[in-house]
PASEBA-1860 file (N, C-alpha, C; in nm, 3 decimals):
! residues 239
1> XXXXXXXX> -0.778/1.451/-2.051/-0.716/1.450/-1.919/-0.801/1.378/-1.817 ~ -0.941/1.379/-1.835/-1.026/1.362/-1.751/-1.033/1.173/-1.721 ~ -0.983/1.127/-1.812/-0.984/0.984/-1.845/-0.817/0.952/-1.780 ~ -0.778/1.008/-1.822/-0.621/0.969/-1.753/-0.622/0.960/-1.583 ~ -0.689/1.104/-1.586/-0.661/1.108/-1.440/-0.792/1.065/-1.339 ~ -0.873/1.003/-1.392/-0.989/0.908/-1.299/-0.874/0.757/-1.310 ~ -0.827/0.734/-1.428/-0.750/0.574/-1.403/-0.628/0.588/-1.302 ~ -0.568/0.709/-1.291/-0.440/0.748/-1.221/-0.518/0.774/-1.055
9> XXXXXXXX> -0.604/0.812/-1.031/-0.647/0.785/-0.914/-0.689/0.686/-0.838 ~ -0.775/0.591/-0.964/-0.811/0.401/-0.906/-0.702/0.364/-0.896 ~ -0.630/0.361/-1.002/-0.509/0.310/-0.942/-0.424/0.339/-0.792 ~ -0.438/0.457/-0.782/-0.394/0.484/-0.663/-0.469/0.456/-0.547 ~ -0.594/0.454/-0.547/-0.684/0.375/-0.422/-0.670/0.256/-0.385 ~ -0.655/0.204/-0.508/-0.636/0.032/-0.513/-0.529/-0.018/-0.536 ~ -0.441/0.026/-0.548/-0.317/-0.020/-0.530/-0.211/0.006/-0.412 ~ -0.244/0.201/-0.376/-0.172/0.207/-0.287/-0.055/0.274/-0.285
17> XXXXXXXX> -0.018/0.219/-0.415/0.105/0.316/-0.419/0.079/0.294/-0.580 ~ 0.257/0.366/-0.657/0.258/0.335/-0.773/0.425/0.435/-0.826 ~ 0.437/0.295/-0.883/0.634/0.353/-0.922/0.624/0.442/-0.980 ~ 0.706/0.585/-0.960/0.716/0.741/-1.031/0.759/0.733/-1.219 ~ 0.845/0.608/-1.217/0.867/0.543/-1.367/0.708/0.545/-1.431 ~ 0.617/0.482/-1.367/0.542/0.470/-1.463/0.428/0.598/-1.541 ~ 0.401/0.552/-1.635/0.332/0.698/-1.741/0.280/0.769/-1.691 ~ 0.170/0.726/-1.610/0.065/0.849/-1.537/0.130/0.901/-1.394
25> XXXXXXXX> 0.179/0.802/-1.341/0.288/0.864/-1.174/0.320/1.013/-1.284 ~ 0.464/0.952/-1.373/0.565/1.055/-1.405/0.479/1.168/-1.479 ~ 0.367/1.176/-1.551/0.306/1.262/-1.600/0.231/1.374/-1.442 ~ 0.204/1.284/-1.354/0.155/1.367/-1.258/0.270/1.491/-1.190 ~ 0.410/1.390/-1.235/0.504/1.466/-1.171/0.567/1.587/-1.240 ~ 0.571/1.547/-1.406/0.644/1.677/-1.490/0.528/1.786/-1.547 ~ 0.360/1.744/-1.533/0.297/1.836/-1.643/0.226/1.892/-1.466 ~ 0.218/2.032/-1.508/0.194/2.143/-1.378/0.037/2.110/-1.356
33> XXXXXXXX> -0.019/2.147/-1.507/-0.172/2.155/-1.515/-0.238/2.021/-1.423 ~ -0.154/1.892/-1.503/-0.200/1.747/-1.437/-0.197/1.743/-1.303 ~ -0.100/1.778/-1.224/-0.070/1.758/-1.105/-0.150/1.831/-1.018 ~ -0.183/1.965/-1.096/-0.342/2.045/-0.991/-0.454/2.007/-0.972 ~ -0.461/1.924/-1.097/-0.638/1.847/-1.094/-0.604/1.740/-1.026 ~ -0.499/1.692/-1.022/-0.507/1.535/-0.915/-0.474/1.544/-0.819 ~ -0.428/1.681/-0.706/-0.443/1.726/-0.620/-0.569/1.776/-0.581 ~ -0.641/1.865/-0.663/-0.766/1.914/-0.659/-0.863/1.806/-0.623
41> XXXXXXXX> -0.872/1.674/-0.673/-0.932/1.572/-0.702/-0.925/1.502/-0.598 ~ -0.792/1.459/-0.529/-0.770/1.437/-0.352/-0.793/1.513/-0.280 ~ -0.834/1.624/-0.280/-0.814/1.705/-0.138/-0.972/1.722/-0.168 ~ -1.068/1.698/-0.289/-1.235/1.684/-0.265/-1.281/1.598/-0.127 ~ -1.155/1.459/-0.160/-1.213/1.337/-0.049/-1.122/1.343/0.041 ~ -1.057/1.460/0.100/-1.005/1.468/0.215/-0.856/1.390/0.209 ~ -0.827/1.366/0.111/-0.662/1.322/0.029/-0.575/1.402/0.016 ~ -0.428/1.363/0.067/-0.341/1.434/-0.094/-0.244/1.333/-0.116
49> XXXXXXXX> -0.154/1.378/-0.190/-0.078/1.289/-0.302/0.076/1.272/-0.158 ~ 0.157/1.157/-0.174/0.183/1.154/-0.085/0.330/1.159/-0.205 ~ 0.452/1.201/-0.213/0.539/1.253/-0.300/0.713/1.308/-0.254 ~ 0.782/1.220/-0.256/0.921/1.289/-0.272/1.009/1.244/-0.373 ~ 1.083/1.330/-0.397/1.191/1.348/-0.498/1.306/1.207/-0.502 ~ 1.269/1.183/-0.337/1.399/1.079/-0.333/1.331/0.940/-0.336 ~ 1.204/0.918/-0.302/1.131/0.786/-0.289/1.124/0.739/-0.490 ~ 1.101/0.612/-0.436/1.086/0.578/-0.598/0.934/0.529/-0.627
57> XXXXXXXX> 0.834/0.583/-0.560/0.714/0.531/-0.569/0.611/0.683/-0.499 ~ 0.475/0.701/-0.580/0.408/0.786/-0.536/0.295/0.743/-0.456 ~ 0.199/0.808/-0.318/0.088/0.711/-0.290/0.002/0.784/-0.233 ~ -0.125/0.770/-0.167/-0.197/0.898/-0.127/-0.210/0.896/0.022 ~ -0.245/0.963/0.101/-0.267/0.996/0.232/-0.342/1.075/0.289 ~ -0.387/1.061/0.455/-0.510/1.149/0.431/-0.446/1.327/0.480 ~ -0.527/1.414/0.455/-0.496/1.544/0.469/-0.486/1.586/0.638 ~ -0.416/1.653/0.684/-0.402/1.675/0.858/-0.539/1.717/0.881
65> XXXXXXXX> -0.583/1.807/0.827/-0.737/1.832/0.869/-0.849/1.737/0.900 ~ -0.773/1.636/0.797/-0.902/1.540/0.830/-0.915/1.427/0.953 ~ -0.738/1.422/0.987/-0.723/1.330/1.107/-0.862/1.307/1.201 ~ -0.863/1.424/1.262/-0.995/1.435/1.347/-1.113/1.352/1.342 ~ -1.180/1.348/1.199/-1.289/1.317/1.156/-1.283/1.175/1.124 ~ -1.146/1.147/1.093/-1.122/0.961/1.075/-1.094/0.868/1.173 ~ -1.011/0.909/1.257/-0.926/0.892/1.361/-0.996/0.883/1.493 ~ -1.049/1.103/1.534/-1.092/1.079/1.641/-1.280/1.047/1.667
73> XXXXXXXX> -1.187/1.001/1.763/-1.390/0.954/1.842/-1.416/1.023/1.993 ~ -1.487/1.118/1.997/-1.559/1.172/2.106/-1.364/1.170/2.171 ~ -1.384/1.182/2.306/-1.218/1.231/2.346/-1.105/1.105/2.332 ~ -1.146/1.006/2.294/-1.050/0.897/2.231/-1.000/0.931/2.088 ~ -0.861/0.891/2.096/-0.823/0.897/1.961/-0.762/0.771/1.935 ~ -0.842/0.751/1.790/-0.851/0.576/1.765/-0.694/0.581/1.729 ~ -0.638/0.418/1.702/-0.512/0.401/1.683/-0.544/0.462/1.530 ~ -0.385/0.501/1.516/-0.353/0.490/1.358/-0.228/0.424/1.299
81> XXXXXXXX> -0.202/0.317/1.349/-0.038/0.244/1.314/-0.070/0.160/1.253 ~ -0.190/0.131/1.195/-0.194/0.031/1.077/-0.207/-0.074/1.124 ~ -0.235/-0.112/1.317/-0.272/-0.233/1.330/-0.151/-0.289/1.412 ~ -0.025/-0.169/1.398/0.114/-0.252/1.466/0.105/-0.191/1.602 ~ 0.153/-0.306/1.644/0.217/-0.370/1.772/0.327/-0.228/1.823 ~ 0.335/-0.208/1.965/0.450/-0.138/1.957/0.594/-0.201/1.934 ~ 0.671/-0.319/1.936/0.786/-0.397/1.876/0.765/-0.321/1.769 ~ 0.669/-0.395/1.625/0.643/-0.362/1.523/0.670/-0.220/1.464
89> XXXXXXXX> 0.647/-0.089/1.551/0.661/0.013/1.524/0.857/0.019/1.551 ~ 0.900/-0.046/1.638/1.004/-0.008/1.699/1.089/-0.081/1.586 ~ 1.036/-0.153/1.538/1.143/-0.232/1.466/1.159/-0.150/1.317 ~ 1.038/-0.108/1.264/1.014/-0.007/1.179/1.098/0.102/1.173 ~ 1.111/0.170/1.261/1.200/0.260/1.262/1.334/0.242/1.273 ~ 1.355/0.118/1.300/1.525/0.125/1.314/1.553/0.051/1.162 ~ 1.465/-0.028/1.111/1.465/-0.012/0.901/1.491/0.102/0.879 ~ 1.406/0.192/0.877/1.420/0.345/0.831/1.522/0.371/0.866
97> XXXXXXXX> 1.563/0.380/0.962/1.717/0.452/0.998/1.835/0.366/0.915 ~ 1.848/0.238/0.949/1.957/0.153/0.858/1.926/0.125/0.715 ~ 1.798/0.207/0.674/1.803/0.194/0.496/1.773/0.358/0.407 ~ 1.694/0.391/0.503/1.656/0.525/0.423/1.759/0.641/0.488 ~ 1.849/0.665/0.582/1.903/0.705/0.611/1.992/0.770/0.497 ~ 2.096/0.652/0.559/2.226/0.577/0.400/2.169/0.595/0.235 ~ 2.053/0.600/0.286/2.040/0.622/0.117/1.998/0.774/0.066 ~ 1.940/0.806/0.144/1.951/0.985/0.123/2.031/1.019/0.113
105> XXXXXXXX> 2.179/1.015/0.204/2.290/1.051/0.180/2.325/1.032/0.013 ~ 2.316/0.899/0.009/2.414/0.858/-0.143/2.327/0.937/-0.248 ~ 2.181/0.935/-0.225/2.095/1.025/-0.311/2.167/1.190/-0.354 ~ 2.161/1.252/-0.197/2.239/1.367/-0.201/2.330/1.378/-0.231 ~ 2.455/1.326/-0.233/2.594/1.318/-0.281/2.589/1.316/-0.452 ~ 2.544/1.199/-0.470/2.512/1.169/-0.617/2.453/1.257/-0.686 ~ 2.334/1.338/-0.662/2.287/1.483/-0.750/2.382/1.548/-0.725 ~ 2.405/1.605/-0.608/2.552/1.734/-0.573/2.670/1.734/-0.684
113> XXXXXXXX> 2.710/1.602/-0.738/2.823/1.508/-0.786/2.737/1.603/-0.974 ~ 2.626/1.558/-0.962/2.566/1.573/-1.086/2.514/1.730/-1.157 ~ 2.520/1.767/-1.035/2.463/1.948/-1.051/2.372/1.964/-1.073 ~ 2.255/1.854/-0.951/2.146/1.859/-0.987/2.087/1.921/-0.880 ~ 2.025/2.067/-0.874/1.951/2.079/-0.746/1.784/2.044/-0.681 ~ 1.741/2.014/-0.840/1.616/1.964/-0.798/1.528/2.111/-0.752 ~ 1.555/2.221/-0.856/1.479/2.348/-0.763/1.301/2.324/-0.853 ~ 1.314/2.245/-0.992/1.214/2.258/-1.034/1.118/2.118/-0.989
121> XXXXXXXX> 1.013/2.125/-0.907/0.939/2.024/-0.859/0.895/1.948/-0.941 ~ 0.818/2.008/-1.105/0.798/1.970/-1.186/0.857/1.909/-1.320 ~ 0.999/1.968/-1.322/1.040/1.925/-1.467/1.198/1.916/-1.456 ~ 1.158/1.732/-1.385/1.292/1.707/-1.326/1.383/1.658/-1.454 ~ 1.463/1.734/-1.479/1.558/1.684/-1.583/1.660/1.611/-1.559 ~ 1.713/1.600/-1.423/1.837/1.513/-1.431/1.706/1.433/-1.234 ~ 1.636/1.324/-1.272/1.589/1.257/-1.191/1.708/1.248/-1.062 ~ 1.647/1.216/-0.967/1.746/1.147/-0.861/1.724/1.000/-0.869
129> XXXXXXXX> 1.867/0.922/-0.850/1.873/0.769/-0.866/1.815/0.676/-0.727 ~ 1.713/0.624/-0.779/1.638/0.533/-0.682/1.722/0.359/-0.698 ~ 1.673/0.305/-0.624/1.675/0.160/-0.659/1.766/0.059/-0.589 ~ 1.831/-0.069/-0.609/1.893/-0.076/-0.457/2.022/-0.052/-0.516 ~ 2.096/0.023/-0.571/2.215/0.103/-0.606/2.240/0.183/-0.441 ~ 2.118/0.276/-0.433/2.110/0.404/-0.336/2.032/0.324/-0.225 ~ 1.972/0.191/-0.214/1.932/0.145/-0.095/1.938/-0.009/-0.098 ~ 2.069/-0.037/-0.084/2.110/-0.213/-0.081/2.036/-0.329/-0.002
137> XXXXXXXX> 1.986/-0.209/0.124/1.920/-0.327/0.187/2.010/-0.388/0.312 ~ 1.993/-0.445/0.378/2.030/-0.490/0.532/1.980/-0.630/0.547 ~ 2.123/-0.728/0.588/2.110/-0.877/0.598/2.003/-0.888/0.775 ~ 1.899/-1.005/0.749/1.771/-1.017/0.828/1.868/-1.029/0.961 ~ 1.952/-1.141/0.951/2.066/-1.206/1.085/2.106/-1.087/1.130 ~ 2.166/-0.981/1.071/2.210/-0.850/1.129/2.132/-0.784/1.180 ~ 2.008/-0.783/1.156/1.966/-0.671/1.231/1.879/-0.726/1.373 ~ 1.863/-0.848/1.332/1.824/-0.950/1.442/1.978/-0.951/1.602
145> XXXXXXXX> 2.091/-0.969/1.484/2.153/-0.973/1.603/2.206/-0.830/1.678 ~ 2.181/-0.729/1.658/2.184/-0.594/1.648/2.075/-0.539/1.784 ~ 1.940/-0.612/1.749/1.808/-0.545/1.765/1.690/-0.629/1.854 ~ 1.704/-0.785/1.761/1.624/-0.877/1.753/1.572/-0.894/1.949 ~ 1.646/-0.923/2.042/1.631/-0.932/2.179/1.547/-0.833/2.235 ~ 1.566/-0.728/2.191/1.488/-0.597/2.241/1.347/-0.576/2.175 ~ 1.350/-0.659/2.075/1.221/-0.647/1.993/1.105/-0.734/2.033 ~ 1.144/-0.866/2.050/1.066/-0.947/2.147/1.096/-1.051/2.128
153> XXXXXXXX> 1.252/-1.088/2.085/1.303/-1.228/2.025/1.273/-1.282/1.905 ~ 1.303/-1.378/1.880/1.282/-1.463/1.696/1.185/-1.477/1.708 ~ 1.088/-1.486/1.777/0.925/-1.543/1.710/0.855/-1.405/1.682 ~ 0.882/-1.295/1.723/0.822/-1.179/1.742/0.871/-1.081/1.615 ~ 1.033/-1.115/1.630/1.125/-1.044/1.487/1.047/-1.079/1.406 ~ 1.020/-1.212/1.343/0.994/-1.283/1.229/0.845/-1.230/1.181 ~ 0.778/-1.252/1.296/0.593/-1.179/1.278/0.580/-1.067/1.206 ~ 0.642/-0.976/1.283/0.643/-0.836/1.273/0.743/-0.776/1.126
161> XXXXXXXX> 0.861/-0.913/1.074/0.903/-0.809/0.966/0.787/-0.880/0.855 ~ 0.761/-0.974/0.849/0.668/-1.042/0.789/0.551/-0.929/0.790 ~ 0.498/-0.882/0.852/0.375/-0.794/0.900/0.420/-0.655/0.843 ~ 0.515/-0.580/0.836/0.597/-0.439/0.767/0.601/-0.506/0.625 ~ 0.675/-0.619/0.572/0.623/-0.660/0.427/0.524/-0.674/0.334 ~ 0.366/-0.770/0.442/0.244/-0.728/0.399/0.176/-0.579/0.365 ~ 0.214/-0.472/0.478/0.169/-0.366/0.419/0.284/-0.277/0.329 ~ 0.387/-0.305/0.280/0.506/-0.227/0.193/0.538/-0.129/0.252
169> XXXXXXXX> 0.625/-0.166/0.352/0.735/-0.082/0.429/0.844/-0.164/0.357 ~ 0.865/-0.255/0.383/0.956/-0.360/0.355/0.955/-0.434/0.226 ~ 1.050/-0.541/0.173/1.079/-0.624/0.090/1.131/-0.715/0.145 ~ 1.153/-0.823/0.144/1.195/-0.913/0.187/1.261/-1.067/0.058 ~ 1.392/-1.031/0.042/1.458/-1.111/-0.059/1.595/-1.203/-0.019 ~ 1.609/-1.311/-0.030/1.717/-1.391/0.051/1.786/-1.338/0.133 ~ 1.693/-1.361/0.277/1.739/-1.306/0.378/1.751/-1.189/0.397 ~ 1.752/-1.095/0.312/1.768/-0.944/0.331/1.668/-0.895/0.285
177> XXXXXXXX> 1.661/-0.786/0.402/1.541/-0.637/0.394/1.618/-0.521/0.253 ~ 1.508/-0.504/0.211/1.546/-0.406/0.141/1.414/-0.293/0.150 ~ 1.409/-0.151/0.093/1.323/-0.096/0.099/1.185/-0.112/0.049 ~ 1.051/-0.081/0.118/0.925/-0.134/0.022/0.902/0.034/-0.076 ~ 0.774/0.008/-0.127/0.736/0.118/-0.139/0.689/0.224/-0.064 ~ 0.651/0.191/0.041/0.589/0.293/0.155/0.703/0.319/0.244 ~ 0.870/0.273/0.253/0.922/0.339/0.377/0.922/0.422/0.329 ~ 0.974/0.554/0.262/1.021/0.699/0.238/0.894/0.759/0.207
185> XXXXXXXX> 0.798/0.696/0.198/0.694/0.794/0.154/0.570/0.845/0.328 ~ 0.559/0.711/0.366/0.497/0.706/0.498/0.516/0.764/0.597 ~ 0.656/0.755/0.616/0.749/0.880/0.736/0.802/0.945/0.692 ~ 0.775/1.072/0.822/0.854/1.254/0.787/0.949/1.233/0.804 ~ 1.082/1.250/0.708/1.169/1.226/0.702/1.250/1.315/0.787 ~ 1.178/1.437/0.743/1.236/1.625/0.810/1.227/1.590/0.993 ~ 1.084/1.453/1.039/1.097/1.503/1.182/1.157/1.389/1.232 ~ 1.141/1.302/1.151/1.223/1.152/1.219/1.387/1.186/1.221
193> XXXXXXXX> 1.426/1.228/1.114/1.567/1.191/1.113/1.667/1.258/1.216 ~ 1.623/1.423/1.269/1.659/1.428/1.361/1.663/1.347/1.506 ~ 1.591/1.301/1.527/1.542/1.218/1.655/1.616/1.121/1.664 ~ 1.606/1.072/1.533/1.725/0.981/1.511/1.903/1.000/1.513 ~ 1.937/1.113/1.438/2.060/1.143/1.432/2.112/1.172/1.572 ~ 2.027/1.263/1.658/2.075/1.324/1.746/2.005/1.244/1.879 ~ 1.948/1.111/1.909/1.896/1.019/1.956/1.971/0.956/2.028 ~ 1.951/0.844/2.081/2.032/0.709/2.155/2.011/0.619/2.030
201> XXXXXXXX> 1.912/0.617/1.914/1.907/0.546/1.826/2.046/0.578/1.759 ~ 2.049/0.681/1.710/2.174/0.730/1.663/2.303/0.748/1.660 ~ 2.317/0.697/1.842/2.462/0.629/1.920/2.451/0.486/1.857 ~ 2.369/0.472/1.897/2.358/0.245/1.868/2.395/0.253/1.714 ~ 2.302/0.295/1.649/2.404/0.287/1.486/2.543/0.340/1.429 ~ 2.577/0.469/1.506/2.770/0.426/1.527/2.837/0.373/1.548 ~ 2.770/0.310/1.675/2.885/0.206/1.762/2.879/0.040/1.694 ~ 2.762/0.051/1.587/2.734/-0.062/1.506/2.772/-0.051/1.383
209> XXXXXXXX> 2.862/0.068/1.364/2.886/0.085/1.228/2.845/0.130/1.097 ~ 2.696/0.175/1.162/2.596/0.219/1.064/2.641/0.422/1.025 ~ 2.641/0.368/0.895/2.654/0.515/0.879/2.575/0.567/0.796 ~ 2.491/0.669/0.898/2.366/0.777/0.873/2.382/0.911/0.804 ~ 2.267/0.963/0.796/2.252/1.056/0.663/2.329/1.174/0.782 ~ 2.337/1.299/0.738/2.338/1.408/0.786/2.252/1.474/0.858 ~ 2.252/1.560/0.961/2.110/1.559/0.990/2.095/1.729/0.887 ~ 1.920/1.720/0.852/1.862/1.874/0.776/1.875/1.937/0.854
217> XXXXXXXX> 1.833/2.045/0.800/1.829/2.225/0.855/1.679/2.158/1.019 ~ 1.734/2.226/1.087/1.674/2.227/1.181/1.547/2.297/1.188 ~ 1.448/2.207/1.213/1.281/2.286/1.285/1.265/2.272/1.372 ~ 1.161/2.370/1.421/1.118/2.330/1.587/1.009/2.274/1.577 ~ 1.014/2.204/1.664/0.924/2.090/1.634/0.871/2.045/1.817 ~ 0.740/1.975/1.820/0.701/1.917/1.899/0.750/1.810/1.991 ~ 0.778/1.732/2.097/0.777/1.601/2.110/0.687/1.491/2.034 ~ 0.584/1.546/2.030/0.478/1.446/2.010/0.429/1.467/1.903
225> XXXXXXXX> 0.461/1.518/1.790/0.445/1.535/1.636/0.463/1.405/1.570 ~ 0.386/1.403/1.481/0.395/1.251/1.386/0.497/1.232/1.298 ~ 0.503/1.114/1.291/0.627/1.057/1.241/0.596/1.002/1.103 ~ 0.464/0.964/1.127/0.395/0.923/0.940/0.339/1.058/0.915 ~ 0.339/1.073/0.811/0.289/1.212/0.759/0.151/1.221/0.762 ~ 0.080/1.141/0.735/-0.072/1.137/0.829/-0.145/1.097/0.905 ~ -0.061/1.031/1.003/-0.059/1.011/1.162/-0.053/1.096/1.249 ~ -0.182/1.117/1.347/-0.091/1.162/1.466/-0.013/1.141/1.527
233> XXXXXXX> 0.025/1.035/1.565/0.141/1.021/1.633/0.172/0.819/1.564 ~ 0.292/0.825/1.588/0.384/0.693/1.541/0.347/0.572/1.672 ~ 0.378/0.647/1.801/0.381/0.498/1.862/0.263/0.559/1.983 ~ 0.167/0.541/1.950/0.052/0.580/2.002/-0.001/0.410/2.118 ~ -0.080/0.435/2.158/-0.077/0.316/2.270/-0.143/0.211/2.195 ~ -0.027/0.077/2.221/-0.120/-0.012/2.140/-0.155/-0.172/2.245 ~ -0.273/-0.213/2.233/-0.240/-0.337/2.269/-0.169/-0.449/2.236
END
């Protein structure tokens, strides 16, 4: 085990992410024992495993406890957006909403359809369907003409989806966005999607035709709660 799961962790440092298809992802996901030591093993270096049922890729992140110690400095708290721009963040999220939305839904429908409830974390027998079946993706012109003005125009659109592609939020394939590996895994799905559903974001994608997931069971929740799962906050002040 000890050999499996030192290569299942480089890999995960250095890569970043890693598709749930493959041997050691899916072994982390169905064998109980495996999945404690490679939790155990992240949370030594202030890690954990970053993991949902509906994403098609696993990746690591840092633990809330540790924010503090990475992040903050004396009463400043350093950025954590990966370097983006606020556009960049803004444009980010309205991907998420017009791809991961729509596709949770079809996710959910499709197990419901299958009689799959997904109660066992570990020993998923009837998987949920990833891939662009459940996330087709969104033409670039559309969401430009949708969005693009408010974002900071074509030279700024273009930077910035270019810039969400380099780090795998995004894909980018003739002309159309499709999902990367990091949208569904990076953002709380549980705190974004309300904000979104029940939002002004969430008017603009009706009246555009976009049709969004449902919103979950309701939490109470903060204003200012993070939106990446190990972020403090999503659109934190940027230059």
């Amino acid at each position: 085990m000890d050999q499996a799961l030192n290569i299942l962790l480089a890999r995960l440092l250095a890569h970043r992410f890693i598709a749930r298809r493959d041997p050691l992802a899916r072994r982390a996901l169905i064998d109980e024992s495996f999945r404690e030591s490679l939790e155990q093993r992240l949370a030594e270096c202030g890690l954990q495993l970053l993991e949902n049922p509906y994403a098609e890729y696993i990746a690591v992140g840092l633990k809330p406890e540790m924010e503090d110690w990475v992040f903050g400095e004396g009463e400043n708290w350093l950025s954590n957006n990966m370097g983006l721009p606020r556009d960049a963040i803004a444009l980010l999220v309205v991907l998420w909403a017009l791809i991961i939305l729509p596709k949770r839904e079809r996710q959910i429908a499709r197990a419901e359809r299958a009689g799959d409830t997904q109660s066992d974390m570990f020993g998923e027998q009837k998987p949920i369907t990833h891939g662009d079946e459940m996330a087709p993706g969104v033409p670039e012109d559309a969401v430009y003409a949708d969005f693009g003005k408010k974002l900071g125009g074509k030279a700024r659109f273009s930077m910035n989806l270019g810039q969400l592609a380099k780090l795998g939020f995004v894909v980018r394939r003739n002309k159309m966005i499709f999902e990367g590996p990091l949208l569904d895994l990076m953002i709380d799905y549980a705190r974004l999607a309300p904000r979104i559903i029940d939002g002004a974001l969430g008017e603009v994608l009706k009246l555009s035709g976009t049709r969004i997931a449902v919103e979950p069971e309701a939490e109470d929740e903060q204003e200012d709660e993070a939106l990446f799962v190990d972020t403090p906050e999503l659109a934190g002040e940027q230059d």
